[in-house]
TIRO-417986 format. One record per residue (C-alpha): x, y, z; residue in one letter; residue number from 1. Coordinates in Angstrom, 1 decimal, m for minus. Layout:
REM residues N
[[X, Y, Z], a, NUM] ...
END
This chain:
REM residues 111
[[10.2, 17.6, m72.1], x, 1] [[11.8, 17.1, m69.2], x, 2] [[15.9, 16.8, m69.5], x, 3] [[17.4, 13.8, m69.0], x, 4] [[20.2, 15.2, m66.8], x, 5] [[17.7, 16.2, m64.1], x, 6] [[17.5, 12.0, m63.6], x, 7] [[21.0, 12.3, m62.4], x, 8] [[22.7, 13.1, m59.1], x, 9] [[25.2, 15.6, m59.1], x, 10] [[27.5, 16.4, m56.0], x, 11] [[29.9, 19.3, m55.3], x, 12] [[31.7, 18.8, m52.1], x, 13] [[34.2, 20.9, m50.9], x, 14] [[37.5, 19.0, m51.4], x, 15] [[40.6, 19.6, m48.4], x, 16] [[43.1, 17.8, m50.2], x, 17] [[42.6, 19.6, m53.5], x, 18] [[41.8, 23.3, m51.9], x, 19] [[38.9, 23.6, m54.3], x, 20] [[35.3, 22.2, m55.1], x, 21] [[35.1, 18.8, m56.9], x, 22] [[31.6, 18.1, m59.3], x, 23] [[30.7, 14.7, m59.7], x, 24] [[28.1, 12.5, m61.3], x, 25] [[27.8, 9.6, m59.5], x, 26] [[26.5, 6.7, m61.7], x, 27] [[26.9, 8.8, m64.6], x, 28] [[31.0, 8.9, m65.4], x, 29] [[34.0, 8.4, m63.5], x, 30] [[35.7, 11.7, m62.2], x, 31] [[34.2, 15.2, m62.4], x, 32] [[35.2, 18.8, m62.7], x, 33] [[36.6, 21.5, m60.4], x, 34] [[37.0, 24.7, m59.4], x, 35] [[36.6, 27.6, m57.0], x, 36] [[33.5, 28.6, m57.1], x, 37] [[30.7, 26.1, m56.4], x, 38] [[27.9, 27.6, m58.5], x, 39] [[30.0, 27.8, m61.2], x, 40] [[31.0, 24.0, m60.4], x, 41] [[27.6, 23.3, m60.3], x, 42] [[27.2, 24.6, m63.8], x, 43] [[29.8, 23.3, m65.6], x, 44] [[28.7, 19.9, m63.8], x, 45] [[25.3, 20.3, m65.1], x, 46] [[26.9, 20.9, m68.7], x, 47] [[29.1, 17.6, m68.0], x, 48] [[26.4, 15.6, m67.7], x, 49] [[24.3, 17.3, m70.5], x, 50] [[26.8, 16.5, m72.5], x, 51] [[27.6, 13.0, m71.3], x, 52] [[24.0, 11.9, m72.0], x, 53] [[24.3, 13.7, m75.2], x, 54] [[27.1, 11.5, m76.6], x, 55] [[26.2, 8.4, m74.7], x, 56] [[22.9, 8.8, m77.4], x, 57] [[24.6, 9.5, m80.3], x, 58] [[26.9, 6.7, m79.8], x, 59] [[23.6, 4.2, m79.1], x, 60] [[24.9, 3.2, m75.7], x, 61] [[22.1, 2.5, m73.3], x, 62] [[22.4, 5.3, m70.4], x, 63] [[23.2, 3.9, m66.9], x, 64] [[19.8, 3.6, m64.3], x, 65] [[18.7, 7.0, m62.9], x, 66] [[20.4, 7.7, m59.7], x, 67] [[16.9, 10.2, m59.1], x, 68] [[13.9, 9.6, m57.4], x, 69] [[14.9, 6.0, m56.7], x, 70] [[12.6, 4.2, m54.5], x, 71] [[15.0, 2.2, m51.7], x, 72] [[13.2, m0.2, m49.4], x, 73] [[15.0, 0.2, m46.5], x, 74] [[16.2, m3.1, m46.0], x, 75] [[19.8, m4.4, m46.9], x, 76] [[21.6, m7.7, m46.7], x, 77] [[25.3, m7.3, m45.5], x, 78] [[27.6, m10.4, m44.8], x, 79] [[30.0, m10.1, m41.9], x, 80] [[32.2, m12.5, m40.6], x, 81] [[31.0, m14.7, m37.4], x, 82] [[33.4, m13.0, m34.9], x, 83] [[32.1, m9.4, m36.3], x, 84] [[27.9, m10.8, m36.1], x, 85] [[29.1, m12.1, m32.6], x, 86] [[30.4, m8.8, m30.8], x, 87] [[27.5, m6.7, m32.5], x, 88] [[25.1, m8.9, m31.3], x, 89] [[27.2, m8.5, m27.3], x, 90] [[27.1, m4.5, m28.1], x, 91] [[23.5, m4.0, m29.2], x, 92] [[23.0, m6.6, m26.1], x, 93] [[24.7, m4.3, m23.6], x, 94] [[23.1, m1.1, m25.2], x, 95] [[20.2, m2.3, m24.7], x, 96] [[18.9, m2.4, m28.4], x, 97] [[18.1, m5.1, m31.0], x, 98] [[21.3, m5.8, m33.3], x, 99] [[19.3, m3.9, m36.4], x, 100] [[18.5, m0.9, m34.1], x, 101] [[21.8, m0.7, m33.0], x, 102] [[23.7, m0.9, m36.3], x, 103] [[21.1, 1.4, m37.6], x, 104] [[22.0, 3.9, m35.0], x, 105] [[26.1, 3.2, m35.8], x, 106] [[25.4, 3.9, m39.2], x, 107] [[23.8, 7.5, m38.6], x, 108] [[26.0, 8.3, m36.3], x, 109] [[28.9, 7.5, m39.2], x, 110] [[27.3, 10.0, m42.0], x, 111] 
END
């Protein structure tokens, strides 16, 4: 049977301000653990989450929706103010792009 953890994301990033790798289960539970070494990071995270699931069961609390193999649609509705919507529009006007091509292209550009 396949573990419910593995229906979970789980993210170590390297963390500046803390000088040390930061685990986290987004979805799952607030905060994470740490350390210096990121496999072993990864494995306590892994254990975090086990155990998470583990106690969120025994306690009958429903468990959160997967944050795995979630189908997205591509499509999202984002309010803006009118002076924002107007000097996209004048950008992706002057770029030479449609507004949703050009925020798309913001967008990757950001990540």
């Amino acid at each position: 049977m396949k573990k419910l953890a593995s229906n979970y994301l789980k993210v170590v990033e390297w963390s500046e301000e803390d000088n040390c790798y930061i685990g986290t289960a987004p979805g799952l539970f607030i905060g994470g653990v740490h350390g210096k070494n990121e496999a072993n990071v990864f494995k306590e995270l892994q254990s975090e989450v086990e155990e998470t699931i583990r106690l969120m069961k025994k306690e009958g609390m429903p468990l959160p929706p997967a944050t795995i193999n979630k189908n997205y649609s591509g499509k999202i509705a984002l309010r803006i103010s009118k002076a924002l919507h107007k000097s996209l529009v004048l950008k992706a006007t002057q770029a030479g792009e449609s507004l949703n091509k050009y925020i798309q292209h913001k967008l990757e550009n950001a990540i």
